[in-house]
C-alpha positions in Angstrom: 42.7 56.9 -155.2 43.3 55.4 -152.0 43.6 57.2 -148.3 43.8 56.6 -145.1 41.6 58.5 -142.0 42.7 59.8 -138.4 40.7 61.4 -135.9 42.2 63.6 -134.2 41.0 64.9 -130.9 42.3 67.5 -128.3 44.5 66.2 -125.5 43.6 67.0 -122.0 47.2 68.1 -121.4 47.6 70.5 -124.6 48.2 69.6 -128.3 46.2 66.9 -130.4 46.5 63.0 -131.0 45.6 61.2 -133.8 44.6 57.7 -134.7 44.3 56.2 -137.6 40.8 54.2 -138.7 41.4 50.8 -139.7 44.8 51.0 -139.3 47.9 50.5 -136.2 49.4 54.1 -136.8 48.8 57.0 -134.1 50.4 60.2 -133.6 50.6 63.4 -131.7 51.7 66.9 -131.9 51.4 70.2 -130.1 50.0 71.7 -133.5 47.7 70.9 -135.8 50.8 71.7 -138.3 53.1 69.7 -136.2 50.6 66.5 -136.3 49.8 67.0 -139.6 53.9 66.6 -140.3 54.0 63.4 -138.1 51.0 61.6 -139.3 53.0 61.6 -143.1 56.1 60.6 -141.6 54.1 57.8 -139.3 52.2 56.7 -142.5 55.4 56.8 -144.9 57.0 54.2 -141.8 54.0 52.0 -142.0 53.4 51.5 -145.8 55.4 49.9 -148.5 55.7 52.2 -151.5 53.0 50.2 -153.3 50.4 50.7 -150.8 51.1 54.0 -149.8 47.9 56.1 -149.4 47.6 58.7 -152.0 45.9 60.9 -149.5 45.4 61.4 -145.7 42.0 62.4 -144.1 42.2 64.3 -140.9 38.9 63.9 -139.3 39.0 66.6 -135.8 37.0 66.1 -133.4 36.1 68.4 -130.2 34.9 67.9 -127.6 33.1 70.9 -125.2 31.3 70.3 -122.0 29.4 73.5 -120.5 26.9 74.0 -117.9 23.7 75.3 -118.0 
């Protein structure tokens, strides 16, 4: 069983980008549906069929400031 991780994180301007760990793949989407789409199409692009990933690991972060 192999996969493959991305952290995702908010963008400042709307919508989420994701990178992939260990890996030259990065995506983005205005949804967490949409990205989620994109990462398997970037990820199908990137891999031969014998190395495909059998699953994908979406790891979101957030990130909050607030003041006290």
């Amino acid at each position: 069983m192999k996969e493959i991780v991305f952290i995702v994180e908010e963008s400042p301007d709307g919508g989420y980008f994701a990178k992939a760990v260990d890996h030259s793949i990065v995506s983005q989407g205005e949804t967490i549906e949409e990205l989620r789409s994109m990462i398997a199409d970037a990820v199908r692009c990137h891999f031969v069929e014998e190395e495909m990933p059998d699953y994908v690991h979406m790891h979101v972060t957030r990130e909050e400031t607030f003041s006290l």
